[in-house]
C-alpha positions as CSV (number, residue, x, y, z in Angstrom):
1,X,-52.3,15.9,100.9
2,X,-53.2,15.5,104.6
3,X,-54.3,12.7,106.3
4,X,-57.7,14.1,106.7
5,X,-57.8,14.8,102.9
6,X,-56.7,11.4,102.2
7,X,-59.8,9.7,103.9
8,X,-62.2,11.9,102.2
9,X,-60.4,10.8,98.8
10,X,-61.2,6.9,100.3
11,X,-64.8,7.6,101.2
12,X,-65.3,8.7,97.6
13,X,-65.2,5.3,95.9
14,X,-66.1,2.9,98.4
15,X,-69.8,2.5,96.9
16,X,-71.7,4.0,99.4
17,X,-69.5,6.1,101.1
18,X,-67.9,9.7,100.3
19,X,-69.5,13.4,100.6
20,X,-67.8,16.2,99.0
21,X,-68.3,19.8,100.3
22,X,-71.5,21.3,101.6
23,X,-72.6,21.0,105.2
24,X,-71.7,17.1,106.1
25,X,-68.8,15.6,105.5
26,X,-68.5,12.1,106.3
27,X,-65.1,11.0,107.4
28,X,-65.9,6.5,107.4
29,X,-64.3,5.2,104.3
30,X,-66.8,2.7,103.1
31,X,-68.0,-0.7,104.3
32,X,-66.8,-4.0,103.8
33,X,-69.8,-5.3,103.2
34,X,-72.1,-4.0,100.0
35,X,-75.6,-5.2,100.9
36,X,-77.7,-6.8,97.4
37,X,-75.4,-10.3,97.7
38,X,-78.6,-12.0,99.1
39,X,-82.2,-11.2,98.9
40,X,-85.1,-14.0,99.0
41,X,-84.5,-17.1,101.0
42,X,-81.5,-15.3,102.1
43,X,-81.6,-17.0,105.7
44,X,-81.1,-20.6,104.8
45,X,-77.9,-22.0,104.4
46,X,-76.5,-24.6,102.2
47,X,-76.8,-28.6,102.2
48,X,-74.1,-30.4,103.7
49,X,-71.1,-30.8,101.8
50,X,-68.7,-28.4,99.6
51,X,-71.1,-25.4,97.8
52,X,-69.4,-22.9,95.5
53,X,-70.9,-19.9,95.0
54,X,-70.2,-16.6,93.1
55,X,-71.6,-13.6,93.5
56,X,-71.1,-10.7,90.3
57,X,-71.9,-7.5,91.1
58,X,-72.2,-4.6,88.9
59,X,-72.9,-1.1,90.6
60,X,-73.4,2.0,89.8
61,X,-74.0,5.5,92.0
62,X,-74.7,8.3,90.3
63,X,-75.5,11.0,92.7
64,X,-74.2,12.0,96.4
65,X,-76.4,12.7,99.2
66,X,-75.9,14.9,102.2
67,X,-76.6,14.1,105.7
68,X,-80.3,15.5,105.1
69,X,-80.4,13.8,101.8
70,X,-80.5,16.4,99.2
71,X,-78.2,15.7,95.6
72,X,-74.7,17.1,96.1
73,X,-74.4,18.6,92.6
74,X,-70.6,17.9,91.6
75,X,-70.9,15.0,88.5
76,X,-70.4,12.4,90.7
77,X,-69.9,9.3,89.0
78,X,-69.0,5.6,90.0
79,X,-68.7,2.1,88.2
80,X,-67.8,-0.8,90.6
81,X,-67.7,-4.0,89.0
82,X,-67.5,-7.0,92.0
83,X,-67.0,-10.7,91.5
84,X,-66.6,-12.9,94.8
85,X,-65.9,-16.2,95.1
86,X,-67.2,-17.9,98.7
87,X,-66.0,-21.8,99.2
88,X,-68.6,-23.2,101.8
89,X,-68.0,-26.1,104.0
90,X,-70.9,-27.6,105.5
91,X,-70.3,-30.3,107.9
92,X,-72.4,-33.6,109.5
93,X,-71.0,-32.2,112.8
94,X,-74.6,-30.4,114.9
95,X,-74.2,-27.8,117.1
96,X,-77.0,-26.9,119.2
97,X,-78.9,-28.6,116.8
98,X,-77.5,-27.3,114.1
99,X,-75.1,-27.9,110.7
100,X,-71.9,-26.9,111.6
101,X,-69.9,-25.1,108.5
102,X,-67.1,-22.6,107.8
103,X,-66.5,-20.5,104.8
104,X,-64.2,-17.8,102.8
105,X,-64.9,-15.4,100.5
106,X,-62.3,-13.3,98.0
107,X,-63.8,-10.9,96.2
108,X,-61.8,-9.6,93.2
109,X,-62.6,-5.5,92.6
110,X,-62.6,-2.9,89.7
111,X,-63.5,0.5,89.7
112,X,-63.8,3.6,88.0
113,X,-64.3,6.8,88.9
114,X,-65.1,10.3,87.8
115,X,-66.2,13.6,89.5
116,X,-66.7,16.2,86.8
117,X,-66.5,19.4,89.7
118,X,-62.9,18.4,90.6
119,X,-62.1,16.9,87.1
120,X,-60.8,14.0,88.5
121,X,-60.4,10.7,87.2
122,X,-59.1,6.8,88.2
123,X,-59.6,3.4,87.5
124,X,-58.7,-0.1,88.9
125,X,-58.6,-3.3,87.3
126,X,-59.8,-6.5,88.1
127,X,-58.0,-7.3,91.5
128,X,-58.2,-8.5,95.4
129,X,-60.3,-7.2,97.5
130,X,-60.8,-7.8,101.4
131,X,-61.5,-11.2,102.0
132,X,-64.2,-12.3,104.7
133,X,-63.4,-15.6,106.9
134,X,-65.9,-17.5,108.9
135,X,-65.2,-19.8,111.0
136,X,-68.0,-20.4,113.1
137,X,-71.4,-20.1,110.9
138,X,-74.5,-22.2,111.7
139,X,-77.8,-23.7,109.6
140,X,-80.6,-24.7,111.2
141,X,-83.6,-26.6,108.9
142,X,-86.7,-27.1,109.8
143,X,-89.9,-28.5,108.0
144,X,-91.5,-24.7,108.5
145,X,-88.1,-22.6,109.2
146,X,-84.7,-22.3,108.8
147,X,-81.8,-20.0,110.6
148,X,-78.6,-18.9,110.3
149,X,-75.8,-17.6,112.3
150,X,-72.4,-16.8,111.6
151,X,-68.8,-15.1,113.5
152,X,-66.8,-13.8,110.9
153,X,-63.3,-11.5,110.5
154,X,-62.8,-9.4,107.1
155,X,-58.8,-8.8,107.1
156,X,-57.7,-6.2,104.7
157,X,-56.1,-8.3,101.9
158,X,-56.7,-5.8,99.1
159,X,-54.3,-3.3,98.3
160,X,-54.5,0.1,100.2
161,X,-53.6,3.5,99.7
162,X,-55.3,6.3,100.9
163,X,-53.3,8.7,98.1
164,X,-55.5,6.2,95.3
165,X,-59.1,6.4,95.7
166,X,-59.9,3.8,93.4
167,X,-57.6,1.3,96.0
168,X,-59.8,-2.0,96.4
169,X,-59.2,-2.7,99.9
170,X,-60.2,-0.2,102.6
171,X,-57.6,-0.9,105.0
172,X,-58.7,-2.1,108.2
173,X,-60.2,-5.1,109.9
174,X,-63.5,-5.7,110.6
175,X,-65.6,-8.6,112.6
176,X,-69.1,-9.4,111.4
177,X,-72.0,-11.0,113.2
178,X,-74.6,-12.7,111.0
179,X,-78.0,-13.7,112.2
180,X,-81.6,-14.7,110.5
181,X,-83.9,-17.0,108.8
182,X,-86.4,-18.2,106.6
183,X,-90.3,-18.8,106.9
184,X,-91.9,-20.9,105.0
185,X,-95.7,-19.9,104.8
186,X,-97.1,-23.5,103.1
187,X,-96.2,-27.1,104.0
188,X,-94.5,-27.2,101.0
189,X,-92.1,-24.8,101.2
190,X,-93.6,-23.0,98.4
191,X,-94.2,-19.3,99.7
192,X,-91.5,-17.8,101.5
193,X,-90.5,-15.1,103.6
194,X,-86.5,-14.1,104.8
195,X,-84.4,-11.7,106.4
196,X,-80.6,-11.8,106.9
197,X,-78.8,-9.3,109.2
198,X,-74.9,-8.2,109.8
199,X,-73.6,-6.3,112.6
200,X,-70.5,-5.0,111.4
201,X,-67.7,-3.6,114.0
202,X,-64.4,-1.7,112.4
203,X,-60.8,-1.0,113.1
204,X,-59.0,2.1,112.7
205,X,-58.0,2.6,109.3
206,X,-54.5,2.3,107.9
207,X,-52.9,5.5,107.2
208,X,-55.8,7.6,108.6
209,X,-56.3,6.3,111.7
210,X,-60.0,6.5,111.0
211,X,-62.1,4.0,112.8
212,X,-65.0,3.7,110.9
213,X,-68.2,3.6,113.0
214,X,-70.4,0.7,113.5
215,X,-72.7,-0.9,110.6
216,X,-76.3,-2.6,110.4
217,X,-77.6,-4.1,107.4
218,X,-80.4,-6.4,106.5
219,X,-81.3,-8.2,103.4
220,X,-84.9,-9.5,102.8
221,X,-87.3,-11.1,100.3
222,X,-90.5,-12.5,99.9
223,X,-90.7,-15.6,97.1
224,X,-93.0,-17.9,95.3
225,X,-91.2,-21.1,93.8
226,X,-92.9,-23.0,91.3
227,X,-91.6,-26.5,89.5
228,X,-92.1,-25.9,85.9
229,X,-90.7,-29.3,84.9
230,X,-88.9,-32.6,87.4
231,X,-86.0,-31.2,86.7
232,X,-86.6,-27.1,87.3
233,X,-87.7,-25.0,90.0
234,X,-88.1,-21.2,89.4
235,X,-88.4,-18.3,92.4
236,X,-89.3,-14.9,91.8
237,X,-89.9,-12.6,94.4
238,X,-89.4,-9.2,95.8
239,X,-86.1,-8.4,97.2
240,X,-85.0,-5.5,99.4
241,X,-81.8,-4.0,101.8
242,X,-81.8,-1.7,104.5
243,X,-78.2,-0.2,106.0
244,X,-77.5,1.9,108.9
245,X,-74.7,3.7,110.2
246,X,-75.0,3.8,114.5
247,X,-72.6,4.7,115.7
248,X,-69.9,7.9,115.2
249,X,-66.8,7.6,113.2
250,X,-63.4,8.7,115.9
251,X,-59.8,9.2,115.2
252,X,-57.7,8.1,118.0
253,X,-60.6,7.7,120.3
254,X,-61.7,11.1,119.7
255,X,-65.3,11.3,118.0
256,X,-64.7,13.4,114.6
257,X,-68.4,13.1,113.3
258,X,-71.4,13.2,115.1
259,X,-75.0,12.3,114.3
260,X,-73.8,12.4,110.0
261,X,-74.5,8.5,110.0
262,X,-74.7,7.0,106.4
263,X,-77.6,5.5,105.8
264,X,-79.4,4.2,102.4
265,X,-82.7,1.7,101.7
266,X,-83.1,-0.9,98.4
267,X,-85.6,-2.1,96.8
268,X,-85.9,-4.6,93.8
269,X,-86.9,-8.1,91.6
270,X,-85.5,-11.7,91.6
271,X,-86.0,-14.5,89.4
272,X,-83.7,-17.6,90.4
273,X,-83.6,-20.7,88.5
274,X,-82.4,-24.2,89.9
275,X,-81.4,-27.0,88.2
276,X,-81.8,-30.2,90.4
277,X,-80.0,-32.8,88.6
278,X,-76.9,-30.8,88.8
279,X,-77.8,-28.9,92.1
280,X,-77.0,-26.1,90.2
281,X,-78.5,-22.5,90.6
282,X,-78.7,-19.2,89.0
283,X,-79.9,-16.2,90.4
284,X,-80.7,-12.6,89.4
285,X,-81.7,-9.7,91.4
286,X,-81.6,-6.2,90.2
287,X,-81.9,-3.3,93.2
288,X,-82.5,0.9,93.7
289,X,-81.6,2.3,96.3
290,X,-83.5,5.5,97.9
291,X,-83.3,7.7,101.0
292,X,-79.8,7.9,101.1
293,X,-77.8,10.3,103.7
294,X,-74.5,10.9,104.0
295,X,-73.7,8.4,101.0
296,X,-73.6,7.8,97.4
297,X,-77.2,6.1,95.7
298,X,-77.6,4.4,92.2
299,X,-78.5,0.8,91.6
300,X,-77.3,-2.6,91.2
301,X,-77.6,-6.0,89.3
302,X,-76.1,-8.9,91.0
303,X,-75.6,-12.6,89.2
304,X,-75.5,-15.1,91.7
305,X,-74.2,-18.9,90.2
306,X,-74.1,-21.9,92.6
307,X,-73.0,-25.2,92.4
308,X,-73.3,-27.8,95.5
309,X,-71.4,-30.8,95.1
């Protein structure tokens, strides 16, 4: 198998990543960072102190899109199951008026695979992914607002091979800029509305020497929290994701794919339940994705637990 070959092998399980024949094929293998982790309220960041938080994320695309977006018909079928673990540090330290913190996340990966047109079948177990490290992230918390911003570096911990599709890490670095906030539309904080964005900039791949062009997403949400008892407050609301590919994927500096950009759009529910005496929270949000190009679509539940100490 060439090296060429061997990236379009990548792109196929990397959740929103692979095309297979046809008129476009996409040569980035995947993104490190799967939007649906956050959704309403997603631009404020934690108290100060230590806040442990776990994101579960069970995925599923079923079909393939071109770059125009019409179903590539070849049994395409994926099953990602995702669980990672972020340790947050937030500090008394302000800078430019606001909480200092750092954080890490390891995500631990499984996947399995099928594609009925090529008969071909893998799996993966439960095992280390690519971990993200922050060093530099920011909260800001006002009585009507709050922002975030964050530098981060994903290093390419998870095992890679570009001869095993189902591999779960992608083999390259990647830095990540974070940026947004919350609005709060009452005095009391009640109605909210939130957007979080990352800018994601890639390496060249291992093995393929693929550098994987340039990534935009953006998680929002718009929540209503009500306290059902002293003890309980409950948020639903209306969660969503937009992604965008913009900029080419190259090899060697050499652009290899032009204007076949991934792209893909979410939509979904939330409900999240906290538990102040143990400033404990639990949050589900289930998401479908539409308008996909040049990547795989399906949908997603995601179990978010966290625990501030």
């Amino acid at each position: 198998m060439n090296k060429a070959s061997k990236c379009l092998w990548t792109i196929a399980i990397c959740s929103a990543c692979w095309l297979a024949g046809g008129a476009a094929q996409a040569a980035t293998s995947g993104t490190h960072y799967g939007f649906g982790g956050e959704g309403v309220m997603a631009g404020t960041t934690p108290p100060i102190g230590f806040t442990y938080r776990m994101y579960n994320t069970w995925s599923n695309p079923t079909t393939m899109k071109d770059n125009r977006g019409h179903k590539i018909n070849n049994g395409f079928n994926l099953d990602v199951f995702a669980s990672a673990h972020r340790f947050v540090y937030v500090t008394e330290s302000k800078l430019f008026g606001a909480d200092y913190f750092y954080d890490v996340v390891m995500p631990l990966v499984s996947k399995d695979l099928d594609i009925k047109a090529t008969g071909f079948s893998d799996s993966k177990s439960l095992s280390l992914g690519d971990m993200v490290i922050e060093p530099l992230a920011l909260g800001w918390h006002k009585p009507r607002w709050d922002g975030a911003f964050g530098l981060a570096v994903i290093a390419p911990t998870g095992e890679y091979d570009a001869d095993i599709p189902t591999s779960p890490g992608l083999g390259y670095w990647s830095g990540m800029l974070t940026i947004g906030g919350t609005y709060y539309f009452d005095s009391a904080r009640t109605w909210t509305i939130s957007a979080l964005t990352r800018t994601i900039i890639n390496s060249r791949q291992r093995d393929t020497h693929v550098r994987p062009g340039s990534e935009f997403v953006m998680e929002y949400g718009l929540g209503k929290e009500v306290q059902m008892r002293d003890d309980l407050l409950v948020r639903v609301g209306i969660a969503g994701a937009i992604y965008r590919q913009f900029s080419d994927d190259s090899k060697d500096g050499v652009d290899t794919i032009a204007s076949e950009h991934k792209q893909s759009n979410a939509l979904g529910v939330e409900l999240n339940l906290f538990y102040l005496p143990a400033q404990f929270q639990a949050n589900i949000r289930v998401l479908r994705e539409f308008d996909a190009e040049n990547t795989t679509q399906g949908s997603q539940a995601v179990l978010t637990l966290t625990k501030s100490f």
